[in-house]
C-alpha positions, 0 to 999 in steps of 0.5 A: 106315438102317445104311449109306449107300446110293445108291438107285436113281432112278425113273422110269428112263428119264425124260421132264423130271423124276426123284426120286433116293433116298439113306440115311444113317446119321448126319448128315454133309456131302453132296454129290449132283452130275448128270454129262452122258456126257462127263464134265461137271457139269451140276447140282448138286442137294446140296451141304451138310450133311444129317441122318441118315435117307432123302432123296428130291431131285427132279430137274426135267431139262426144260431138258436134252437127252435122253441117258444122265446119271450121279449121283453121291453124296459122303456121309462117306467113301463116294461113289456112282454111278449111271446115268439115261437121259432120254427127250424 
């Protein structure tokens, strides 16, 4: 890859499990964190470091309750965010 880059989570919505997708073009310390709608950590799925090249993290969210959830991505000097709906 060439840029980081925050890919876009499939299935979106989705029913009790997710994969996130996220490039990056050199190694670096990563963190990829699910906030609920009002703000709060709800899981930690990264935090650590990371080489250079795609990733896919696997979210099983079948322990949480259906609504709209944010990811958010801290990778070198960028950070990211993006929106899933989960559906039960």
């Amino acid at each position: 890859p060439d840029d980081y880059k925050l890919l876009a989570n499939y299935p979106n919505p989705f029913n009790a499990a997710t994969t996130i997708a996220f490039e990056l073009p050199e190694a670096c310390d990563v963190n990829l964190n699910i906030y609920n709608l009002a703000g709060r950590k709800v899981a930690t799925l990264i935090e650590g470091y990371r080489e250079a090249g795609c990733h896919n993290i696997n979210w099983d969210a079948s322990h949480y309750s259906s609504g709209i959830y944010f990811y958010k991505l801290s990778a070198g000097d960028k950070v990211f965010t993006k929106r899933m709906t989960l559906l039960k």
